[in-house]
C-alpha positions as CSV (number, residue, x, y, z in Angstrom):
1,X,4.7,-25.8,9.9
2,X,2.1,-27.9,11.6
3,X,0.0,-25.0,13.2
4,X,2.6,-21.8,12.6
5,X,2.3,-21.6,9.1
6,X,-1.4,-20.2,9.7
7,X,-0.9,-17.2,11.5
8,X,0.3,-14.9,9.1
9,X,-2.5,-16.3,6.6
10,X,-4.8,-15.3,9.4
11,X,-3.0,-11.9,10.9
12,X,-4.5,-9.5,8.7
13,X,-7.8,-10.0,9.3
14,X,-7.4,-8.9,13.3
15,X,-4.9,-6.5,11.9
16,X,-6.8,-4.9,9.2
17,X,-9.7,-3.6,11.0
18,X,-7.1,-2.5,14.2
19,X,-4.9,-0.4,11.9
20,X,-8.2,1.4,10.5
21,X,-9.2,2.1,14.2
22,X,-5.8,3.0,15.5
23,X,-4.3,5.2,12.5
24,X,-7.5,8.0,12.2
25,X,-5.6,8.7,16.3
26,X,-2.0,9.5,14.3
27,X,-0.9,12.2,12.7
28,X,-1.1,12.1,8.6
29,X,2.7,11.3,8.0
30,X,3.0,8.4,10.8
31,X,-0.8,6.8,9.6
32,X,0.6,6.8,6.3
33,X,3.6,5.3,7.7
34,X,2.1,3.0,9.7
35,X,-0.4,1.5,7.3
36,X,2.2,1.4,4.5
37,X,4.3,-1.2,7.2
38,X,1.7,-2.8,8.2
39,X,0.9,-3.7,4.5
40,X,4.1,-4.3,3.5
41,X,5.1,-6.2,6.7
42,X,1.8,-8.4,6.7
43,X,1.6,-9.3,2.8
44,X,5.5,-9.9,3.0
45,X,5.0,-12.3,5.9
46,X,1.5,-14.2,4.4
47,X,3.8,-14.4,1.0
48,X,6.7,-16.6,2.5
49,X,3.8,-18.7,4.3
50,X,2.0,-19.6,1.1
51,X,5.4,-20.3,-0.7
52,X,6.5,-22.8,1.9
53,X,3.3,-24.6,1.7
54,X,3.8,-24.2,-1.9
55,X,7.6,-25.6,-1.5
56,X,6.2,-27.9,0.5
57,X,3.8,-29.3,-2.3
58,X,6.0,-29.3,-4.6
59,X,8.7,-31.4,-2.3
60,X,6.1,-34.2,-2.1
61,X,6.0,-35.0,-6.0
62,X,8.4,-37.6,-6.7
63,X,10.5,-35.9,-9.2
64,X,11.0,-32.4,-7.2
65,X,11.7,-34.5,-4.4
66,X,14.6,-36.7,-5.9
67,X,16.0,-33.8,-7.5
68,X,16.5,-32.7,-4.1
69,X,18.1,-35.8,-2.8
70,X,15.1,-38.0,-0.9
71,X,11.9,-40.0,-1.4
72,X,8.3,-37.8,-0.6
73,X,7.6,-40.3,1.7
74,X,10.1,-38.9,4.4
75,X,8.6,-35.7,4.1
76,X,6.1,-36.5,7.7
77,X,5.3,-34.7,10.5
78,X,3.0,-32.5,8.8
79,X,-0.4,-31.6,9.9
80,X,-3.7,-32.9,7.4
81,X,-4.9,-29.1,6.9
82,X,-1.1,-28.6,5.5
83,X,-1.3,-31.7,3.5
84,X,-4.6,-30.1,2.1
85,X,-3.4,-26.6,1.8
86,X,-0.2,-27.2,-0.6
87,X,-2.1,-27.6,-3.3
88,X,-3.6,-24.4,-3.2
89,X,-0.9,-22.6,-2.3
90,X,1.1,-23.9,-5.5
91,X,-2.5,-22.4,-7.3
92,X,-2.3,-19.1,-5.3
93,X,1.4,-18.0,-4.8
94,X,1.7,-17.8,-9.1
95,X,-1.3,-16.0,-9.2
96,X,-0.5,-13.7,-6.6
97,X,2.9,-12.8,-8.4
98,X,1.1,-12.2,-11.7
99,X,-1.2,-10.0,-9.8
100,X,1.7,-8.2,-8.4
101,X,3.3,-8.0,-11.8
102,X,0.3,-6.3,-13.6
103,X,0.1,-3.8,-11.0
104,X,3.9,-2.5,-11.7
105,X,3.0,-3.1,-15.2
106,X,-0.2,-1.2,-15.3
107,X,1.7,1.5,-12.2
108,X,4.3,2.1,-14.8
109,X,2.4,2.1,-18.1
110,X,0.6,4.7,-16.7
111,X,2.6,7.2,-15.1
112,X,4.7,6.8,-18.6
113,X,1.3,7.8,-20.7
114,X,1.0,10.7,-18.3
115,X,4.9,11.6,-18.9
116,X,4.2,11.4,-23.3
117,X,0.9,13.5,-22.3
118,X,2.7,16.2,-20.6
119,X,5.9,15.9,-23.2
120,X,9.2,17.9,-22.3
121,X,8.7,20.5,-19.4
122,X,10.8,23.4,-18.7
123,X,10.0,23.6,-15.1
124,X,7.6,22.4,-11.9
125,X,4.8,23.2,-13.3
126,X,3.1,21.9,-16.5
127,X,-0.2,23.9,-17.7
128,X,-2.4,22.1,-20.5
129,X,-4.6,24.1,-22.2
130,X,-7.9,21.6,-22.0
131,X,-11.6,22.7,-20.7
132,X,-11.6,20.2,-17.7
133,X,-10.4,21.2,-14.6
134,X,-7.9,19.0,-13.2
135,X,-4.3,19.4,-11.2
136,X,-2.4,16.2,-10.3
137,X,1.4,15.2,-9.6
138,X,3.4,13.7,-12.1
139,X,6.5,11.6,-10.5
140,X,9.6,12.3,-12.7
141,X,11.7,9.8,-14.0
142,X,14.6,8.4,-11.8
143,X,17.0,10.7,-10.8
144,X,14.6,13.8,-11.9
145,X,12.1,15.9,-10.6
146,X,8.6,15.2,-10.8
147,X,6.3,17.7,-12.3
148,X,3.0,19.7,-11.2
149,X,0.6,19.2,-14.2
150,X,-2.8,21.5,-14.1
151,X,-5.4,22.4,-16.6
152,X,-6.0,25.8,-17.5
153,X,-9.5,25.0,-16.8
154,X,-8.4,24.7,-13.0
155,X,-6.2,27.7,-13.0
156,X,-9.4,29.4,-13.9
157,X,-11.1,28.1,-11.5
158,X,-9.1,29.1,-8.7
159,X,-8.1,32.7,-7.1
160,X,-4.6,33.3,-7.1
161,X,-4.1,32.2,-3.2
162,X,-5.9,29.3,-3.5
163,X,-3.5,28.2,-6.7
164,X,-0.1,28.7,-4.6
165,X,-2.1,26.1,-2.2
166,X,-3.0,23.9,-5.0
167,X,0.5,24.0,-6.0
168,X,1.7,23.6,-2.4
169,X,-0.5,20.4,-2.2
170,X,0.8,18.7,-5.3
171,X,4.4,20.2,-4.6
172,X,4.5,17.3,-1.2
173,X,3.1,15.2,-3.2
174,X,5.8,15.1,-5.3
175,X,8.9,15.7,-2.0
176,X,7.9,12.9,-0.2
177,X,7.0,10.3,-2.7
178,X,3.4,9.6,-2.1
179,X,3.1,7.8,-5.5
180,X,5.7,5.0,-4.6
181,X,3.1,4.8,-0.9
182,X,0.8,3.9,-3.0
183,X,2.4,1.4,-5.6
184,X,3.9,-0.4,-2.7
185,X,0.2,0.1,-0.8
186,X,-1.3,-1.6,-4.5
187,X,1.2,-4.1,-4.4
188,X,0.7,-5.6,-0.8
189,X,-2.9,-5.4,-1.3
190,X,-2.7,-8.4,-4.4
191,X,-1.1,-10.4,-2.4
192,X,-3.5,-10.6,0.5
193,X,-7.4,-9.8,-0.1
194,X,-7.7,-8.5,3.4
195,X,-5.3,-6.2,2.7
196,X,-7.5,-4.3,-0.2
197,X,-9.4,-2.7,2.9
198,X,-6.5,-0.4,4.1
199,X,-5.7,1.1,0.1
200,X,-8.6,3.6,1.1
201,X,-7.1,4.7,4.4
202,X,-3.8,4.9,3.2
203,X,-5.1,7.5,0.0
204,X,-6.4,9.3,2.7
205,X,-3.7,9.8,4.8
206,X,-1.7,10.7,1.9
207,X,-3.7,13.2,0.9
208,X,-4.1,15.1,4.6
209,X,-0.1,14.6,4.6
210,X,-0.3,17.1,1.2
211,X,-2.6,18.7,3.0
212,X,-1.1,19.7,6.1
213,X,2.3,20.5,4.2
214,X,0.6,22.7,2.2
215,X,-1.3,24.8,4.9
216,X,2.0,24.9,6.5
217,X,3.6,26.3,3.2
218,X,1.1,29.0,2.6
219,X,0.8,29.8,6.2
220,X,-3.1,30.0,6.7
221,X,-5.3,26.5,7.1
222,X,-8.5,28.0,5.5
223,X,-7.0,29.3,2.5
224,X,-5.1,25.6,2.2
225,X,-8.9,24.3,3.0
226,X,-10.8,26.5,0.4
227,X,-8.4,25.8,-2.1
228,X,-8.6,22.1,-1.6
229,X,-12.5,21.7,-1.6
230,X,-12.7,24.4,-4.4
231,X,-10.3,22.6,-6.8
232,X,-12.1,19.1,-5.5
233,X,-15.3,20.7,-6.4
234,X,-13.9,21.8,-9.9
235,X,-12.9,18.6,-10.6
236,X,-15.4,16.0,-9.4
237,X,-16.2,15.3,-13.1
238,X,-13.4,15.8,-15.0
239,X,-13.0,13.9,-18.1
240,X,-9.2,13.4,-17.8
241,X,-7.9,10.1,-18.5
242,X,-5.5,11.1,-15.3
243,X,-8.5,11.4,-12.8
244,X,-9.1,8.1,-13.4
245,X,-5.3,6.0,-13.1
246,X,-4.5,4.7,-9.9
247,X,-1.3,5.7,-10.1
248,X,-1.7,9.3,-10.2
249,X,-2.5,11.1,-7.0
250,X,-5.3,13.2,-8.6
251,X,-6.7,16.6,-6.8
252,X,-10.3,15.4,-6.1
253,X,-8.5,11.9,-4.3
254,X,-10.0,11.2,-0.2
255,X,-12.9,12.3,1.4
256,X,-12.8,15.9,1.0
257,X,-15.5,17.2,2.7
258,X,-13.7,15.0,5.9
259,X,-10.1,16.7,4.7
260,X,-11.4,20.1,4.8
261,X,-13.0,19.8,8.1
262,X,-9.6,18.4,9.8
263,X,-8.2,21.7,7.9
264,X,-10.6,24.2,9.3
265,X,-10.8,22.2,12.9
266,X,-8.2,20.2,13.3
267,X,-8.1,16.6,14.5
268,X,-10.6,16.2,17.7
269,X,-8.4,15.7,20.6
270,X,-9.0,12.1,21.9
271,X,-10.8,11.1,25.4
272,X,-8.2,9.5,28.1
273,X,-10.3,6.5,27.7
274,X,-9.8,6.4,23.7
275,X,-6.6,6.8,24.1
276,X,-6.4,3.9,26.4
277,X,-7.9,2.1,24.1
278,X,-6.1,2.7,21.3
279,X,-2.9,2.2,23.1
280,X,-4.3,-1.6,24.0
281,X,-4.8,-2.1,20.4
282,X,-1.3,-0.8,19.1
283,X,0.1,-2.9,21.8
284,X,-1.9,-5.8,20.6
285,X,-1.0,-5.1,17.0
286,X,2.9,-5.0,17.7
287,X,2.5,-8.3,19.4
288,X,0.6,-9.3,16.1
289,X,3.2,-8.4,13.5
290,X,5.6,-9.8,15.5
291,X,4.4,-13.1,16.0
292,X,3.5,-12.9,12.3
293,X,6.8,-12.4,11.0
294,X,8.3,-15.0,14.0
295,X,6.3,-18.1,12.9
296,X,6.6,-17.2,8.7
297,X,10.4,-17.2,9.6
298,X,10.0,-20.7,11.4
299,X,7.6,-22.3,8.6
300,X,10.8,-21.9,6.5
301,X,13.2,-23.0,8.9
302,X,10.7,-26.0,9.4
303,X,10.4,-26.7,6.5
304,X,14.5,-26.6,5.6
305,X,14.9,-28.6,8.8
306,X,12.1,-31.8,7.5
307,X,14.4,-31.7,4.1
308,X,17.4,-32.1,5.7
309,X,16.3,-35.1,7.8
310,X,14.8,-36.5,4.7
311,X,17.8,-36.2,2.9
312,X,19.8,-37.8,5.9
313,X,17.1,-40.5,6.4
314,X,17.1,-41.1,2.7
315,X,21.2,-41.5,2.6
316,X,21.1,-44.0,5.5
317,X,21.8,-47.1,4.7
């Protein structure tokens, strides 16, 4: 824990800005994949960082320490920044949990608001008779199918071809669990501030995941693009309270302009030398997680292994 302990406090800043460079070079399911891990990976590894400076801390206050079986003043070998940093940490790893907490509070309390909206469906697809045009996927409750929920407003709105896209769109949404991507994308993100820079990317990629399932479904790429930017369109200012809750993957969600151009286009295909390049910095990002996740494990085992000789030093007679 003398210099380890740092590096997965520090990781995400190199890693951040690398996974925004490397993922746009991915298709939409692995980017989504492979922020979501990196997220995960890097706030798990920063977490058991903090908390051993935090046990730590704690280990060096007399009464913590002779519950555990030795005096603080065996706890040595410790560099003066660690010394330093226990103190925060026992301030920052509780108020990272509550953070976490209140996002599953806030990720639940909403998605249950959105379910007593809806009330009792018969099928897939949920039609509310309000003025503003919206569409969004509701995640069903464990075990059951989630539900496509859609204003008349936007049904209005829309051509019949361009609704079976809509639906297609919010129909992924709803197979491949995009809304637990992004309560476990929310989550990671309270636990490292660096971390909040890759919740915008990983909306994104969600959404061209939807996307791309959803030209596939209907067969033609423009109609899947037209019906995405029209329904976006349609609902850039809709008053519903659904628009507007993070845990709800709304229709007007990414940059759509940018979604409907990788629709009509496609992805630009990638110079040897980018390629190269992002290669290198994939490479170099592996070699980042890994170290990260090597050198949180051996803070603990540090840490475990200065409390043992404490407690044998302190049971010497």
């Amino acid at each position: 824990m003398i210099y380890g302990v740092w590096l997965p406090l520090l990781a995400p800043l190199f890693a951040v800005p690398v996974l925004r460079h490397v993922t746009p070079g991915l298709s939409p399911r692995r980017a989504a994949w492979a922020l979501l891990a990196g997220m995960v990976l890097l706030a798990a590894c920063s977490t058991v960082a903090v908390g051993s400076l935090a046990a730590f801390g704690l280990l060096r206050v007399e009464a913590v320490a002779a519950v555990a079986g030795f005096h603080p003043r065996w706890m040595s070998g410790y560099s003066a920044p660690a010394l330093w940093a226990a103190p925060l940490a026992l301030a920052a790893l509780p108020v990272g949990l509550t953070r976490v907490a209140r996002v599953m509070s806030r990720h639940h309390r909403e998605v249950r608001a959105e379910r007593r909206a809806v009330g009792p469906a018969g099928g897939e697809l949920s039609v509310r008779p309000d003025d503003f045009p919206y569409a969004y996927a509701l995640p069903g409750r464990r075990g059951a199918a989630g539900h496509i929920v859609v204003s008349s407003a936007m049904l209005r709105s829309l051509p019949p071809g361009e609704r079976e896209a809509l639906f297609a769109h919010e129909r992924a949404h709803l197979a491949c669990r995009h809304h637990r991507f992004l309560a476990a994308g929310q989550i990671a993100a309270r636990l490292h501030p660096a971390l909040l820079g890759l919740r915008g990317p990983l909306a994104y990629a969600l959404e061209r995941w939807a996307d791309e399932d959803a030209a596939r479904a209907v067969g033609d790429r423009a109609l899947a693009a037209r019906a995405i930017g029209r329904a976006a369109l349609a609902a850039h200012d809709s008053r519903s309270p659904a628009a507007r809750r993070g845990a709800i993957l709304a229709t007007a969600g990414g940059a759509v302009p940018r979604r409907v151009r990788a629709l009509i286009d496609g992805e630009p295909a990638p110079s040897i030398r980018r390629r190269c390049w992002r290669a290198a910095l994939a490479a170099a990002l592996v070699c980042c997680f890994v170290g990260s996740a090597a050198t949180a494990a051996d803070a603990v085992e540090d840490l475990h292994l200065h409390v043992r000789l404490a407690q044998d030093h302190d049971a010497a007679p």
